[in-house]
C-alpha positions as CSV (number, residue, x, y, z in Angstrom):
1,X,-22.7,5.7,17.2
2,X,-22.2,8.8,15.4
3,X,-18.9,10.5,15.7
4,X,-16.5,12.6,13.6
5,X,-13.4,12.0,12.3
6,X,-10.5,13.6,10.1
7,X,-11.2,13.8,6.1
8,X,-8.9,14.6,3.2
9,X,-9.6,14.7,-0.2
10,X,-8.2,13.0,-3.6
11,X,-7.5,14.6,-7.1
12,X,-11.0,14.3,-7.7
13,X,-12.8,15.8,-4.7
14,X,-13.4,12.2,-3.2
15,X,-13.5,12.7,1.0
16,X,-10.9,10.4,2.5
17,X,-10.2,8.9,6.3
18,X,-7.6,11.2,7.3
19,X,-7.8,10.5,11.3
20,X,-4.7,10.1,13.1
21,X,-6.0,9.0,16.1
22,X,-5.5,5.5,17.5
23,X,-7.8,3.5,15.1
24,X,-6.8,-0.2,15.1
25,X,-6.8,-2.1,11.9
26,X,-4.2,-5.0,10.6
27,X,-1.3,-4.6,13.5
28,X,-2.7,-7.3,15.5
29,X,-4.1,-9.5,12.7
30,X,-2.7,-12.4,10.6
31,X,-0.9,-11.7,7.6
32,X,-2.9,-12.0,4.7
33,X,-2.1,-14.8,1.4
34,X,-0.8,-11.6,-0.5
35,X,2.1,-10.4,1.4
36,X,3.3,-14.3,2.1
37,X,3.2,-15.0,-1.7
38,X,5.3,-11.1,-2.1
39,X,7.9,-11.9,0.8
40,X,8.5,-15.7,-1.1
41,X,8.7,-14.2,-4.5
42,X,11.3,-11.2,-3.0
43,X,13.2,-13.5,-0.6
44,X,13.8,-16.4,-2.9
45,X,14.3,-14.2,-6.6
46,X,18.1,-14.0,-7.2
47,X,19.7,-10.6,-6.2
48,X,23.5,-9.7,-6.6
49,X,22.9,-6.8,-4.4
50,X,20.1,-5.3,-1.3
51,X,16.8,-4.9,-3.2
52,X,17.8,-1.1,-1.7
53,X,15.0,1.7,-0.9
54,X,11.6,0.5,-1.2
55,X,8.2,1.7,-0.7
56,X,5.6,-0.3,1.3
57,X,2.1,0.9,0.6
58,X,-0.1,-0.7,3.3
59,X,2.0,-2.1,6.2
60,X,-0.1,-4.1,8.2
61,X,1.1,-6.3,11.1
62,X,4.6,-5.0,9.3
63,X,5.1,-8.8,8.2
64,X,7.1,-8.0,5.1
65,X,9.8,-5.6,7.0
66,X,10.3,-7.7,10.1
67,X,10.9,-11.4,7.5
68,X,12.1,-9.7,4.3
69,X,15.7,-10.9,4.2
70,X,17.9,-8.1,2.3
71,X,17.0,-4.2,1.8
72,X,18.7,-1.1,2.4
73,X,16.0,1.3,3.5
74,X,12.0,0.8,3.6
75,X,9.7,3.3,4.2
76,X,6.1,1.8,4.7
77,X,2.7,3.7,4.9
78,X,-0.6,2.7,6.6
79,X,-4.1,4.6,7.6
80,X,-4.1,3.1,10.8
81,X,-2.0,4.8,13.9
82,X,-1.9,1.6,15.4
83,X,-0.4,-0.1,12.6
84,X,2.3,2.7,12.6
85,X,2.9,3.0,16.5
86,X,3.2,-1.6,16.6
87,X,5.9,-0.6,13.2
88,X,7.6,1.7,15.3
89,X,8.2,-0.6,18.4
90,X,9.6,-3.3,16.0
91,X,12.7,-1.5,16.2
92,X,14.1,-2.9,12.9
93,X,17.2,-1.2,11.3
94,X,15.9,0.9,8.2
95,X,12.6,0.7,8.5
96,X,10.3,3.9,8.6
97,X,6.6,4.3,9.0
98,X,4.2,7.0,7.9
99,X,0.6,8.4,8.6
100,X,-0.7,8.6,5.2
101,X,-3.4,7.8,2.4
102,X,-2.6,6.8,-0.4
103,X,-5.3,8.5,-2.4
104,X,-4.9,12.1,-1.0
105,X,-4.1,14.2,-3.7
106,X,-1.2,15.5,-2.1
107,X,0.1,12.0,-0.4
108,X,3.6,11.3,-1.9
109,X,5.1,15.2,-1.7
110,X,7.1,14.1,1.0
111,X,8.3,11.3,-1.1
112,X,9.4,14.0,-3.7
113,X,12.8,13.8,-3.7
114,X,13.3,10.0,-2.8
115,X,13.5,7.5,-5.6
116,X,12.8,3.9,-4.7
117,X,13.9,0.6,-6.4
118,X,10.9,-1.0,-5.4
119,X,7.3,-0.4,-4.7
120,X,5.3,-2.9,-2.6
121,X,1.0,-3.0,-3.1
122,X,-0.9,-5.5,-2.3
123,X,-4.1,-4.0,-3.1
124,X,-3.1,-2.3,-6.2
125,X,-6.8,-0.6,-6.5
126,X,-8.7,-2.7,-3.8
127,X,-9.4,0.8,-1.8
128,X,-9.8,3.1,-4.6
129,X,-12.7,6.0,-4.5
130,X,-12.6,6.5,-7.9
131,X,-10.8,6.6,-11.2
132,X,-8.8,9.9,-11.5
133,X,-7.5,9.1,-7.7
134,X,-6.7,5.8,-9.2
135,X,-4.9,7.5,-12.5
136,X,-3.2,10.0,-10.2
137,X,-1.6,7.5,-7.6
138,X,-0.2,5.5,-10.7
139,X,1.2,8.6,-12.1
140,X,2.8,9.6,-8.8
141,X,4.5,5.7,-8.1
142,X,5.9,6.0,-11.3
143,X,7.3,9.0,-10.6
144,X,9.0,7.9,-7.5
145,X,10.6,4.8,-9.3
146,X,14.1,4.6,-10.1
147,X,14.7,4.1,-13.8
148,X,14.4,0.0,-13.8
149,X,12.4,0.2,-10.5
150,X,9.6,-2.3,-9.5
151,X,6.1,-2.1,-8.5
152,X,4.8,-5.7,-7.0
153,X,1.4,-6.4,-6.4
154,X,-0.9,-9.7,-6.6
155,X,-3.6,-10.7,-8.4
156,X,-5.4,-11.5,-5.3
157,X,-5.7,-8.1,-4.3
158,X,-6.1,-7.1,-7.7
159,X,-9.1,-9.2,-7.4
160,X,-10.8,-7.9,-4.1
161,X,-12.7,-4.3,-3.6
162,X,-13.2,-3.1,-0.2
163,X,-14.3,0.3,2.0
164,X,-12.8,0.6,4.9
165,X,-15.4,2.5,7.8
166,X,-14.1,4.1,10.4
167,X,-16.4,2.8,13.5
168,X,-16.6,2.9,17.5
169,X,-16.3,-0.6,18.8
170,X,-17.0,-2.2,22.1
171,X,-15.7,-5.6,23.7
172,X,-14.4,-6.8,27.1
173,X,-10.2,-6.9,26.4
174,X,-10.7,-2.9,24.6
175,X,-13.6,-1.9,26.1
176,X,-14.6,1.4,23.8
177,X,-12.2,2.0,21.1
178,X,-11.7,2.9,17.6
179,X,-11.1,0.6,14.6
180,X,-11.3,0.5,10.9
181,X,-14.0,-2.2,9.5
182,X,-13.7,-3.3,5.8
183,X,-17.0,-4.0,3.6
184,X,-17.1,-4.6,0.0
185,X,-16.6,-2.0,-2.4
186,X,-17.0,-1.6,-6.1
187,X,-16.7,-4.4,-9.0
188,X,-14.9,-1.2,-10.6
189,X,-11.8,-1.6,-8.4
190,X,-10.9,-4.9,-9.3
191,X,-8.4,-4.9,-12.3
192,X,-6.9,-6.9,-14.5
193,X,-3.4,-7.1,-15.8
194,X,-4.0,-5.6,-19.2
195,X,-6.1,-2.5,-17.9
196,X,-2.8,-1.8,-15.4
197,X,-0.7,-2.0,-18.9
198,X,-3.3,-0.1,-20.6
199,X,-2.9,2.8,-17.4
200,X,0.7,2.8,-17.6
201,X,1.2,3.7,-20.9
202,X,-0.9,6.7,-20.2
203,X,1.7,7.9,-17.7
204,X,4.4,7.9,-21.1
205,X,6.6,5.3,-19.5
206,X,7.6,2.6,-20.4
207,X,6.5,-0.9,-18.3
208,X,7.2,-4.7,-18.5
209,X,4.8,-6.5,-16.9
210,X,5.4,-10.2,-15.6
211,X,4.0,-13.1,-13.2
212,X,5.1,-15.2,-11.2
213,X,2.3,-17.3,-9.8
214,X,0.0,-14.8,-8.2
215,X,2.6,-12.2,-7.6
216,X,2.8,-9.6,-10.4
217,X,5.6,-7.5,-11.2
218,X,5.6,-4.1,-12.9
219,X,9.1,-3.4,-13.7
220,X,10.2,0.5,-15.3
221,X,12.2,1.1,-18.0
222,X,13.9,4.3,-19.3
């Protein structure tokens, strides 16, 4: 079925879903071996104090906010409505959602004046259109760090490439309604640790990257 729907653009001229109607996507799914291995790594690492104001790129079923165990302040982003309305009715203390794409070339002005002490990404590049959107989002989360802030990914998403369709589906429970469908996308957007290093240092800053298992963590220094 042939419909429209909502487009933005990235850095590079790159059209972008964009649609804020009710599209389902993750909210009533599982919660994927990426952001179980994140939530471990964050819940069981040692802090002295909150892990404090963090970004969540991709929110899903909102898994992360509703079991991470000490934060100040998160403010998570997601493509899908639906993911953002089911965030929403989770009523949980601190915990904002967002209507955004990550790749828009404007995305993060909003963000402009918060600084955050961690950033959470699953799929680091997974979605990507191309490489100067991919540049430009890297510039901009470094940007919104605080000096000493944290970007954590995994190399399982760093591993997977995917395009995510907007489409009109059909069943019995939903009858007609919208979703997003994912299909695989480019070898190009699968990266490995040392081409992140190797894109950091073009931002000027300065990065230590470690592992822990799968979970990789990007940590900022002045």
């Amino acid at each position: 079925m042939l419909f429209s729907y909502r487009k933005s653009k990235c850095i590079n001229g790159c059209e972008l879903f964009n649609d804020k109607k009710n599209y389902s996507y993750w909210e009533g799914k599982k919660e994927t071996q990426d952001e179980i291995e994140i939530l471990s790594f964050l819940n069981t690492r040692k802090y002295s104090t909150s892990l404090g104001k963090i970004l969540h790129i991709g929110i899903g079923n909102s898994f992360i906010a509703k079991n991470l165990n000490n934060f100040s302040k998160i403010d998570g982003i997601s493509i899908s409505y639906k993911e953002i309305l089911n965030a929403q009715e989770s009523n949980i203390n601190g915990y904002n959602s967002y209507f955004l794409n990550k790749y828009n070339k404007d995305a993060f002005n909003k963000f402009s004046s918060e600084y955050y002490d961690l950033i959470i990404d699953t799929n680091l590049k997974s979605f990507c259109c191309c490489e100067p959107a991919f540049d430009h989002l890297l510039a901009q989360y470094t940007s919104l760090l605080n000096s000493n802030g944290i970007i954590v990914t995994n190399l399982r998403g760093m591993n997977w490439s995917r395009i995510v369709i907007p489409k009109v589906g059909f069943n019995l429970k939903n009858l007609i309604h919208l979703r997003l469908k994912e299909i695989d996308g480019p070898e190009s957007n699968k990266i490995s640790v040392s081409n992140i290093i190797k894109k950091l240092k073009k931002t000027g800053r300065n990065f230590e990257i470690s592992q822990n298992e799968n979970v990789v963590f990007i940590q900022k220094h002045q």
